[in-house]
C-alpha positions in Angstrom: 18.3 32.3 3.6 17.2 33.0 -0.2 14.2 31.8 -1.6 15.4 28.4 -3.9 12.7 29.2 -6.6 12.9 32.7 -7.0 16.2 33.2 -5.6 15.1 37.4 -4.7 12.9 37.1 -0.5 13.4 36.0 1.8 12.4 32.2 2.4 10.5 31.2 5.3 8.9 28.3 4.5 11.4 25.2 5.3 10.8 21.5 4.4 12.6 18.6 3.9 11.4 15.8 1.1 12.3 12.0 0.7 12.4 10.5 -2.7 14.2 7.4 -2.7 15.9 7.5 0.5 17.6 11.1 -0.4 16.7 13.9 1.7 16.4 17.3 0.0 15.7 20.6 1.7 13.6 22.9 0.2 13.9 26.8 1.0 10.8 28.9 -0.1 9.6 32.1 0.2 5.5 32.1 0.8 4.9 33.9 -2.2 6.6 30.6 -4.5 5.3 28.5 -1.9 1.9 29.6 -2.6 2.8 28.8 -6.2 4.0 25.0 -5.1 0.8 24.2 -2.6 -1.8 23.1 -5.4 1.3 20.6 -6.4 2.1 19.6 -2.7 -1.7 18.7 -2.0 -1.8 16.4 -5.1 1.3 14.9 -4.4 0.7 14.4 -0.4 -3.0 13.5 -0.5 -3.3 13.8 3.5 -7.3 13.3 3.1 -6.7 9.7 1.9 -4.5 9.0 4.9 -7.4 10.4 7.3 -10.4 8.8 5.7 -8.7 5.6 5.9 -8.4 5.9 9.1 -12.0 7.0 10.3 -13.9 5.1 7.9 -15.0 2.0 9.9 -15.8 2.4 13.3 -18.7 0.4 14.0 -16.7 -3.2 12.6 -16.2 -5.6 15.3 -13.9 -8.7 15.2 -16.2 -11.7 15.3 -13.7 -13.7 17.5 -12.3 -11.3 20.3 -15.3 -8.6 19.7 -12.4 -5.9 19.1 -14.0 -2.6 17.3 -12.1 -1.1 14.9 -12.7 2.3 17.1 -10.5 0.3 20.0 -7.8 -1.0 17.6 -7.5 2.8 16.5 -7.0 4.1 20.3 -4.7 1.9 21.2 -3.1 0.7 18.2 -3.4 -3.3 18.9 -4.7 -6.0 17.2 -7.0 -8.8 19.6 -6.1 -11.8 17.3 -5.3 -13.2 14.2 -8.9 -12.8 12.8 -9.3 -8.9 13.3 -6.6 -9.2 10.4 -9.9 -10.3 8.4 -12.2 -8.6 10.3 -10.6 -5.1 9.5 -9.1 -6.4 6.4 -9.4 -3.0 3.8 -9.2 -0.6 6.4 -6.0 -1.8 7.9 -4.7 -2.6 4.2 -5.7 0.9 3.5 -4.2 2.7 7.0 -0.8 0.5 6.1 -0.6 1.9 2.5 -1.4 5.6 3.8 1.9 4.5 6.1 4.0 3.0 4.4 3.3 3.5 1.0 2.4 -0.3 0.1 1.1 -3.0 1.7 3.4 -5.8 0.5 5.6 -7.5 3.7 10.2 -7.1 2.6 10.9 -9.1 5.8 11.6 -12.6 7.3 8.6 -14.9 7.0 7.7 -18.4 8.4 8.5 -21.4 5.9 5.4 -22.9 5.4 3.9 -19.0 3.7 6.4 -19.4 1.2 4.7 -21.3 -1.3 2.0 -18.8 -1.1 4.2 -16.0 -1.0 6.1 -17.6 -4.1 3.0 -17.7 -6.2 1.7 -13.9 -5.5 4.8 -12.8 -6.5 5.1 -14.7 -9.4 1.6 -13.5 -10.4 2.8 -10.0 -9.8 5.6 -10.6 -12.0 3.4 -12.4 -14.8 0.8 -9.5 -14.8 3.7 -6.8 -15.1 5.0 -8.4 -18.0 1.0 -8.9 -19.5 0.8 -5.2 -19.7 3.9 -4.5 -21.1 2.6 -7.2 -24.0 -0.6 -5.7 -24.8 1.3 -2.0 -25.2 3.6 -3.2 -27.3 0.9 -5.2 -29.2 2.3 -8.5 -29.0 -1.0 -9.9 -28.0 0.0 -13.8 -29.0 2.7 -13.4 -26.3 -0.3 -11.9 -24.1 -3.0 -14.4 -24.4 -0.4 -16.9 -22.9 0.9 -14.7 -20.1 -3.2 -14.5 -19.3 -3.2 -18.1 -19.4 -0.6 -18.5 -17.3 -1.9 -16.0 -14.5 -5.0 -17.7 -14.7 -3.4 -21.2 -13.7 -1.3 -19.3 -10.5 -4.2 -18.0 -9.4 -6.4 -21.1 -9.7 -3.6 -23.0 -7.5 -3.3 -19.8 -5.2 -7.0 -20.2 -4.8 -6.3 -24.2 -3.9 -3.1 -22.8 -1.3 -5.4 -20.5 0.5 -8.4 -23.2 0.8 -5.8 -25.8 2.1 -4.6 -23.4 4.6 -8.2 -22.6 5.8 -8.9 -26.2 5.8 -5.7 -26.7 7.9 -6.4 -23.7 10.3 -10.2 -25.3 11.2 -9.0 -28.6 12.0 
């Protein structure tokens, strides 16, 4: 097989990428290869993946006593509060993953309104940025507003549910 990039040697390096849910092959020969790794390392950042993994080990769960160290050997949680307990790391070991940390699936009811009002915050801050770069800062200043009332009754949701959850 010819080298894609040069089209002359021989390509021996063989990899497939995944952009959008297409799958490309790519046929290289090492010499363009060479030419591509400085681009593949900043694309694929591997050492983020790793250090997200290895960063806590000494963090225990207050509840079950689960160290992160155990979690990472056998790849279970020991209850609802090592979600907390290991809160950035898993958050960061879940983006490494999947490459996000917002849940697309089936959820129970009573999240909803919680999951309503993140979104909607979400949606609200998008639009705030695109305001201030196209300088329409009146529009802006009430966008601001408006996040800053979702998040005050986000705040309020997520008390309630702690309340709820102690009771």
């Amino acid at each position: 097989m010819i080298c894609e990039s040069c089209n002359k040697r021989e390509a021996k390096i063989h990899y497939k990428s995944v952009i959008n849910g297409v799958v490309t092959e790519h046929h290289l020969c090492e010499i363009c290869a060479a030419g591509y790794k400085e681009d593949l390392i900043n694309k694929f950042p591997l050492h983020k993946l790793f250090s997200s993994i290895y960063s806590s080990p000494d963090v225990t769960c207050p509840n079950c006593g689960l160290s992160y160290e155990k979690f990472r050997s056998t790849g279970k949680l020991g209850c609802s509060e090592c979600y907390e307990a290991f809160g950035d790391d898993l958050k960061n070991m879940i983006k490494g993953i999947h490459g996000h940390t917002k849940h697309n699936g089936k959820m129970p009811k009573r999240a909803y309104p919680l999951l309503k009002l993140e979104i909607d915050i979400d949606k609200l801050t998008a639009e705030l940025d695109r305001a201030i770069r196209n300088e329409e800062y009146e529009k802006a200043a009430l966008l601001r507003d408006e996040i800053k009332d979702l998040k005050i009754k986000l705040d309020l949701v997520n008390r309630s549910d702690k309340n709820d959850k102690m009771d």
